[in-house]
DSSP file (Angstrom, degrees, kcal/mol; ACC not computed):
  #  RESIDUE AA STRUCTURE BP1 BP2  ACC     N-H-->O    O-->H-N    N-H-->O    O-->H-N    TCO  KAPPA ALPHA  PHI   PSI    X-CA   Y-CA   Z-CA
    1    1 A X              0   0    0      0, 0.0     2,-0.3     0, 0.0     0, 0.0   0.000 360.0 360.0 360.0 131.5  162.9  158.5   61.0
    2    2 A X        -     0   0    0      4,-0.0     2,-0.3     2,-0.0     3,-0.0  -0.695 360.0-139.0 -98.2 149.5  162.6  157.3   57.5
    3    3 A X    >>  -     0   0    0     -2,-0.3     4,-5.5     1,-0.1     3,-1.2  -0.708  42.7 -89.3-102.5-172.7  164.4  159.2   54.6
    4    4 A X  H 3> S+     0   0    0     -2,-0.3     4,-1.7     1,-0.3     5,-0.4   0.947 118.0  54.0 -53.3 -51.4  162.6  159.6   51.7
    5    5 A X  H 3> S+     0   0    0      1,-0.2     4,-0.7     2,-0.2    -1,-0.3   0.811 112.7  45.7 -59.8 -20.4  163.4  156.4   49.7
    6    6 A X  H <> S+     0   0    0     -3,-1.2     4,-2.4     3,-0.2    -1,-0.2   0.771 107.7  52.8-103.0  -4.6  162.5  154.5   52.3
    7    7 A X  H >X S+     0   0    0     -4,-5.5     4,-2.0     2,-0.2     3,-0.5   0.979 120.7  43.8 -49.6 -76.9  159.0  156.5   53.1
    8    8 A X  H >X S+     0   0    0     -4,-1.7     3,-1.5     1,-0.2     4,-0.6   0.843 109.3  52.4 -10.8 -90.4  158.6  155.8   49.3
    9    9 A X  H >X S+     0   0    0     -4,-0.7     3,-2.1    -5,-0.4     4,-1.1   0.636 109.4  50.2 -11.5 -80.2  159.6  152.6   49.6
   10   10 A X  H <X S+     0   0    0     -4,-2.4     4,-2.6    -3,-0.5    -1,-0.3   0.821 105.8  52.3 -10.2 -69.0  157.1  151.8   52.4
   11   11 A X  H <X S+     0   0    0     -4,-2.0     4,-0.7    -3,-1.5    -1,-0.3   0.480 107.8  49.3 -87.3  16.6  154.2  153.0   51.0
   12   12 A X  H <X S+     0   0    0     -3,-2.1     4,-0.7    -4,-0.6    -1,-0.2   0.755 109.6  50.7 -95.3 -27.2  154.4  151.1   47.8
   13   13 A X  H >X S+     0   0    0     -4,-1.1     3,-0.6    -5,-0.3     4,-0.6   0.877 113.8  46.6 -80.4 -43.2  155.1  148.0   49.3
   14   14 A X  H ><>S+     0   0    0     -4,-2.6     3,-2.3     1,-0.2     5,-2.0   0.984 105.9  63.7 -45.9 -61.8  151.7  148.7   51.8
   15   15 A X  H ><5S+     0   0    0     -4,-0.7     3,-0.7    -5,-0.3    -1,-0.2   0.695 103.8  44.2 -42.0 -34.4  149.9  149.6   48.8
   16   16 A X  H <<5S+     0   0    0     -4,-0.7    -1,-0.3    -3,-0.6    -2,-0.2   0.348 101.1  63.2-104.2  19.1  150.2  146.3   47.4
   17   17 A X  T <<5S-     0   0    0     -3,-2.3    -1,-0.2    -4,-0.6    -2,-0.2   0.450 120.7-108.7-108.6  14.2  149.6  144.8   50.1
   18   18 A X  T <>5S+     0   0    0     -3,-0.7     4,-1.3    -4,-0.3    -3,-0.2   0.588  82.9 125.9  83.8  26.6  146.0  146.4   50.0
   19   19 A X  T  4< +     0   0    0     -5,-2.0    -4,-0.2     2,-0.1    -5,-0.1   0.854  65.8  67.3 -74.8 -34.4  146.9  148.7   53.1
   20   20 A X  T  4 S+     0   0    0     -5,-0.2    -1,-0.1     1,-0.2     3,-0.1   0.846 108.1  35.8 -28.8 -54.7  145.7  151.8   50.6
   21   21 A X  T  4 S-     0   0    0      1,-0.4     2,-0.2    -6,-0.2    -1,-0.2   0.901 133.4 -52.3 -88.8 -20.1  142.0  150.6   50.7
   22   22 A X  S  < S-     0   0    0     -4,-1.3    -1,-0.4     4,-0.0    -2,-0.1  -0.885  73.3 -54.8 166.6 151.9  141.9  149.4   54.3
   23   23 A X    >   -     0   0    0     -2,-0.2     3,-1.4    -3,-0.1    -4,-0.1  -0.200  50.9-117.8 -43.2 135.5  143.5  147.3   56.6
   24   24 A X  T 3  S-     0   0    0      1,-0.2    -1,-0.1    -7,-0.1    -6,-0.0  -0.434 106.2  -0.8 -50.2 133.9  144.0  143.4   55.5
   25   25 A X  T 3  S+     0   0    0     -3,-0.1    -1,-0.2    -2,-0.0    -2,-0.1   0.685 101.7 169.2  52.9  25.1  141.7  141.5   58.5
   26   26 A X    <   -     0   0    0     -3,-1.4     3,-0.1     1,-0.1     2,-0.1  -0.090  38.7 -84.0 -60.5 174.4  141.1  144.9   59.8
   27   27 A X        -     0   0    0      1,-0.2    -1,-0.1     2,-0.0    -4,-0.1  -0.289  62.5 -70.8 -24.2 136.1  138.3  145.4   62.7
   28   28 A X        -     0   0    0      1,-0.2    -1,-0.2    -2,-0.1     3,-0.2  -0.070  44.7-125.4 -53.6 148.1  134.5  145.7   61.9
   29   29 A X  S    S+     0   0    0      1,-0.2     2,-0.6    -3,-0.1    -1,-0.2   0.796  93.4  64.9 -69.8 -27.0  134.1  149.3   60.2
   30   30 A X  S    S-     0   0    0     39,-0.0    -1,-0.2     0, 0.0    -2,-0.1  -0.884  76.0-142.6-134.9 116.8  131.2  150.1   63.0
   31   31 A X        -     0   0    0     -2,-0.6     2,-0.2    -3,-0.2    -2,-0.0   0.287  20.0-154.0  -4.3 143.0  131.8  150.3   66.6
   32   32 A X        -     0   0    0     39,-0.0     2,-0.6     4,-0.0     3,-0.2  -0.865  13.6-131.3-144.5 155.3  128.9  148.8   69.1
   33   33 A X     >  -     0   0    0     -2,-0.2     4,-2.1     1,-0.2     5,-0.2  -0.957  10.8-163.6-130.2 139.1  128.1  149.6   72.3
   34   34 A X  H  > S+     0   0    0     -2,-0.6     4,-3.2     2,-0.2     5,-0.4   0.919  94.4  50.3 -68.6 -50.7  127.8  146.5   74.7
   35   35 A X  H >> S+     0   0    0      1,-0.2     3,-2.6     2,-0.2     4,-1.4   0.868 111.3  46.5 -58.7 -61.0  125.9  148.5   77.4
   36   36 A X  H >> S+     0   0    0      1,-0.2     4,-5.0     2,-0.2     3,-0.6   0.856 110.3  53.5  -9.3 -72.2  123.3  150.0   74.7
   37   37 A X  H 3X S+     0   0    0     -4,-2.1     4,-2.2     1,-0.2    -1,-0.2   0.857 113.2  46.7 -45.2 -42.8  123.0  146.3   73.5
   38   38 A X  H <X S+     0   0    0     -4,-3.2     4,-0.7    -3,-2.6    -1,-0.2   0.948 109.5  52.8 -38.7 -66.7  122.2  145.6   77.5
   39   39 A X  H XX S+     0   0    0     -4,-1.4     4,-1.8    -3,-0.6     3,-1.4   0.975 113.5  37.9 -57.5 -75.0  119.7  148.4   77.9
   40   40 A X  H 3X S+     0   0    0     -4,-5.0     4,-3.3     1,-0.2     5,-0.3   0.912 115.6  57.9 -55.8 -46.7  117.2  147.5   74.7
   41   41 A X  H 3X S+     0   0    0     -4,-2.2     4,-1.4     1,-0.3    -1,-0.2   0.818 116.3  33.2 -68.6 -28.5  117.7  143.4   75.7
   42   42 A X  H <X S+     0   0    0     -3,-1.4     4,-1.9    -4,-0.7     3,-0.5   0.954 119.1  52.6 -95.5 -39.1  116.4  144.0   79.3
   43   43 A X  H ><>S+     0   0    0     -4,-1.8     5,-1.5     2,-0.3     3,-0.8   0.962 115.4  41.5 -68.4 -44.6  113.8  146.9   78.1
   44   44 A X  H ><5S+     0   0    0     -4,-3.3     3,-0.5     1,-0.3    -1,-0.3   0.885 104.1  64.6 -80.2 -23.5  112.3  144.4   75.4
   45   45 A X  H 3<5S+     0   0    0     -4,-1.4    -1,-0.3    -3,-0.5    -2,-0.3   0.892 114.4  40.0 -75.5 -39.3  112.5  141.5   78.2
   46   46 A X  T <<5S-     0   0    0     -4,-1.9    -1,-0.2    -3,-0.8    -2,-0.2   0.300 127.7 -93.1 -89.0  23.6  109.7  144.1   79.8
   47   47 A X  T < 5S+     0   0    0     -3,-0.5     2,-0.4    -4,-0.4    -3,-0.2   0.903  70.6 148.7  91.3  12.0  107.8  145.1   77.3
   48   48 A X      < -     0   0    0     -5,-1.5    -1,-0.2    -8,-0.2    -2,-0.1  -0.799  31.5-149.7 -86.4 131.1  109.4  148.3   75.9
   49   49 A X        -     0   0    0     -2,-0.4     4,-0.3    -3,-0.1    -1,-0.1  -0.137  30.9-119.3 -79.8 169.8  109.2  148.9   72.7
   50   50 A X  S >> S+     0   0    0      2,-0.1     4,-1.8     3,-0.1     3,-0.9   0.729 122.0  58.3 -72.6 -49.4  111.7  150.9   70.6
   51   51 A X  H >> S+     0   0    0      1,-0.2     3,-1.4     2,-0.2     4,-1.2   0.938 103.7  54.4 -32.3 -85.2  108.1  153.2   70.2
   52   52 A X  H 3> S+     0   0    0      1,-0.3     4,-0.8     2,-0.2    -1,-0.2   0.504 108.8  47.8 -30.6 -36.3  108.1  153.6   73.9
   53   53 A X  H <> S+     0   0    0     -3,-0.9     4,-1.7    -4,-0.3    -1,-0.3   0.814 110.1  40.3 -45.8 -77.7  111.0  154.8   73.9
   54   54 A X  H <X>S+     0   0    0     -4,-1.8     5,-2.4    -3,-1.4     4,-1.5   0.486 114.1  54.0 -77.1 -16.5  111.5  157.3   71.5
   55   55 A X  H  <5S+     0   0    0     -4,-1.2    -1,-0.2    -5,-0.2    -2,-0.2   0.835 105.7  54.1 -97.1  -6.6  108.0  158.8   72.2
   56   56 A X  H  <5S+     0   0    0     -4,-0.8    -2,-0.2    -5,-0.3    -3,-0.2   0.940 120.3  37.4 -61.0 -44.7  109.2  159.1   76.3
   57   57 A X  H  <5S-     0   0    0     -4,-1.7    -2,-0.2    -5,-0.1    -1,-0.2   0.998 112.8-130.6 -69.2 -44.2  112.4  161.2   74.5
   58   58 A X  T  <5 +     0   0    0     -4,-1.5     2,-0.2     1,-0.2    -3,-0.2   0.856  68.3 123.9  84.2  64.8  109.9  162.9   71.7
   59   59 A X  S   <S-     0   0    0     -5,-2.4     2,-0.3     0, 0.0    -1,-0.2  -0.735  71.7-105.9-122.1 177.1  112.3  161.9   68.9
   60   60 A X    >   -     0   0    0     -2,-0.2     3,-0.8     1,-0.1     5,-0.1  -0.701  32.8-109.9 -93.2 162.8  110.6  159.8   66.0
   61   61 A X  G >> S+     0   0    0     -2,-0.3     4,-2.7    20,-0.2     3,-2.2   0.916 120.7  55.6 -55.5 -49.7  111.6  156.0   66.1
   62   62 A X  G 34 S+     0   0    0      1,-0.3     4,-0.2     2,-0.2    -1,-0.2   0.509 107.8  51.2 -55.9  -8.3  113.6  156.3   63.0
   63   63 A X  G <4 S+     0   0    0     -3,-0.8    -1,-0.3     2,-0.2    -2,-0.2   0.158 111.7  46.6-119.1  -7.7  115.7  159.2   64.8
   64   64 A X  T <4 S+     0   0    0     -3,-2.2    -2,-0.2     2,-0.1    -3,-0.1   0.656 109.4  54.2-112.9 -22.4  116.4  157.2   67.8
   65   65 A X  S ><>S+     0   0    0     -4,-2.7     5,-1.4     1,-0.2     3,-0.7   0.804 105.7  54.8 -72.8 -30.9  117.3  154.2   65.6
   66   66 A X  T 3 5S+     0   0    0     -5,-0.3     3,-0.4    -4,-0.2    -1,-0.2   0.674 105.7  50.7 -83.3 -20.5  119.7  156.3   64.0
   67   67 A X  T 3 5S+     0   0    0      1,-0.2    -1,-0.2     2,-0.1    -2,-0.2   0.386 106.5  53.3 -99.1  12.7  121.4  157.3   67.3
   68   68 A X  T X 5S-     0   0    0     -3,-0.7     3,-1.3     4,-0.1    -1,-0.2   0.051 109.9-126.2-114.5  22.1  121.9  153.8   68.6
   69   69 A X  T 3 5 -     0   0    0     -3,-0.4    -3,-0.2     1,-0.3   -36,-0.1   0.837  67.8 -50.0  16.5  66.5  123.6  153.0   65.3
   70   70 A X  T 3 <S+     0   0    0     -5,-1.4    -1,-0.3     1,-0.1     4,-0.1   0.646  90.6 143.5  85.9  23.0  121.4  150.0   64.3
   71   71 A X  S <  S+     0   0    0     -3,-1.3    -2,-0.1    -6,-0.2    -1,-0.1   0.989  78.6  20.9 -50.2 -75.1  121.9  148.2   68.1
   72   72 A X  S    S-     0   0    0      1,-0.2    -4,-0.1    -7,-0.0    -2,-0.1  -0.232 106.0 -56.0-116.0-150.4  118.2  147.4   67.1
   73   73 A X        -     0   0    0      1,-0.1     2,-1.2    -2,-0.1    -1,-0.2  -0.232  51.5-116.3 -62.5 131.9  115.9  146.9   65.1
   74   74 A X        -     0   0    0     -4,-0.1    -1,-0.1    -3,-0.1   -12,-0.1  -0.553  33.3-124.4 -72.5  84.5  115.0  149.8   62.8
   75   75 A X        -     0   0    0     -2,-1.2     2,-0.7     1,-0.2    -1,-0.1   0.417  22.7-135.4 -38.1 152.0  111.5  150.8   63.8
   76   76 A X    >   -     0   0    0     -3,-0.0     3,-0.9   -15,-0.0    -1,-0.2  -0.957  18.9-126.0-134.9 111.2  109.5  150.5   60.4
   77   77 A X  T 3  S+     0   0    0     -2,-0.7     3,-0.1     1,-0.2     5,-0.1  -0.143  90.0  58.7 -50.4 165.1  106.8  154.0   59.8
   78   78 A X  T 3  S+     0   0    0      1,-0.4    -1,-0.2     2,-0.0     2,-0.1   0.276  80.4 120.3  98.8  -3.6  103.1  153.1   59.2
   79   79 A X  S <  S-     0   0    0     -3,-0.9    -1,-0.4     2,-0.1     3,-0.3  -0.534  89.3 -83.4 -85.3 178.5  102.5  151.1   62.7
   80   80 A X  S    S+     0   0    0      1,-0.3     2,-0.1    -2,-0.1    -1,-0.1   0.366 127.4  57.7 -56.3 -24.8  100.2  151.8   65.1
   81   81 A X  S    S-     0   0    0      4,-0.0    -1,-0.3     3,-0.0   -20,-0.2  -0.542  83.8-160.0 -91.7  44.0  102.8  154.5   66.7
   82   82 A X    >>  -     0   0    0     -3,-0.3     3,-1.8     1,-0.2     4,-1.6   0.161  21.3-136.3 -16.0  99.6  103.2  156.8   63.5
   83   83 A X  H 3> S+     0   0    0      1,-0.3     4,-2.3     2,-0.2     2,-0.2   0.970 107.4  65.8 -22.1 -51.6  106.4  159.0   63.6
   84   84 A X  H 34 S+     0   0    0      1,-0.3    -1,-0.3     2,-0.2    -2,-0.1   0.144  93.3  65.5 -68.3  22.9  104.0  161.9   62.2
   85   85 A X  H X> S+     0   0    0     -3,-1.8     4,-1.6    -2,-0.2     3,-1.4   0.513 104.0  36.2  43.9 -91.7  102.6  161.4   65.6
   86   86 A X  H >< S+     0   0    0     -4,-1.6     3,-1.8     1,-0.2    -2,-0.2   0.984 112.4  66.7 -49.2 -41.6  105.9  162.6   67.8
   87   87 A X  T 3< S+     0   0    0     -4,-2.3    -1,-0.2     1,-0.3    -3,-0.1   0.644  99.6  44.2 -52.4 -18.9  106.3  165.2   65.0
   88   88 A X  T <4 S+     0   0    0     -3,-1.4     2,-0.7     2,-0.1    -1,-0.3   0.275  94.0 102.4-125.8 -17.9  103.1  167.1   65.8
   89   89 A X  S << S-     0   0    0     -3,-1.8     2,-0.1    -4,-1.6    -4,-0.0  -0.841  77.4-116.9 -77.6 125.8  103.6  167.1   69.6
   90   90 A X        -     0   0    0     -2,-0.7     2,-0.2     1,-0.1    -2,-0.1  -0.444  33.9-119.3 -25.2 118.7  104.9  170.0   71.4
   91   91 A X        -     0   0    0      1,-0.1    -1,-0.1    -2,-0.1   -33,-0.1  -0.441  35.7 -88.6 -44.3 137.7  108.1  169.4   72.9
   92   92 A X        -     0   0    0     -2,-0.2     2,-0.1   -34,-0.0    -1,-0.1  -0.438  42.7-118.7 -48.6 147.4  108.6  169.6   76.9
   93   93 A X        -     0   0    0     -3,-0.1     2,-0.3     2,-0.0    -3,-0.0  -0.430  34.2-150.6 -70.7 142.6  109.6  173.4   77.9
   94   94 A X        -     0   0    0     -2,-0.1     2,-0.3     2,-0.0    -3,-0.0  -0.448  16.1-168.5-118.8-172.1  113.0  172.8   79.5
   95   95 A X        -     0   0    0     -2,-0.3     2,-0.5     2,-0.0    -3,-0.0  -0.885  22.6-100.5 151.6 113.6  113.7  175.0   81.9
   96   96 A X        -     0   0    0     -2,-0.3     2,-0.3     2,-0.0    -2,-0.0  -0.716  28.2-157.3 -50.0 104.0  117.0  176.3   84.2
   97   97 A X              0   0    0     -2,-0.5    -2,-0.0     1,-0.1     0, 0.0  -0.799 360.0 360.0-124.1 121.1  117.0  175.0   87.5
   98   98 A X              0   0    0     -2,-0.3    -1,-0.1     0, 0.0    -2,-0.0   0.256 360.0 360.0 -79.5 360.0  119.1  177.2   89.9
């Protein structure tokens, strides 16, 4: 338990030591996931695409890139697999399975 002068105290001395904007030699701001990182390296070692991928789920590429947080490569519209493509498909009926 601090009293107040030395809460004070504390947080001026942090502050200039540039604990206010973020830790000094803190940890990368975004978090990775090894297994993800696993998954695409062995799917592209057969020949899966980030395309392949996202149209098996029926997301666009750019929507699947955005849930791997940037693992890979950010699929780039206007190739041969068009987002407006997935976009214009029906999604699968899902269904309750007793």
């Amino acid at each position: 338990m601090l009293s107040d002068w030395h809460y004070r105290h504390a947080c001026i001395e942090l502050g200039k030591l540039g604990y206010r904007r973020s830790e000094p030699s803190g940890m990368p701001s975004r978090e990775s996931s090894q297994l993800l990182d696993k998954v695409f390296t062995a799917m592209k070692a057969k020949a899966i695409t980030l395309h392949d991928i996202a149209r098996d789920l029926h997301v666009s590429p750019e929507e699947l890139s955005s849930w791997v947080f940037g693992l890979i490569v950010t699929a780039r519209t206007g190739s041969s697999h068009a987002s407006t493509d997935l976009a214009a498909r029906e999604r699968p009926r899902l269904s309750l399975v007793q």
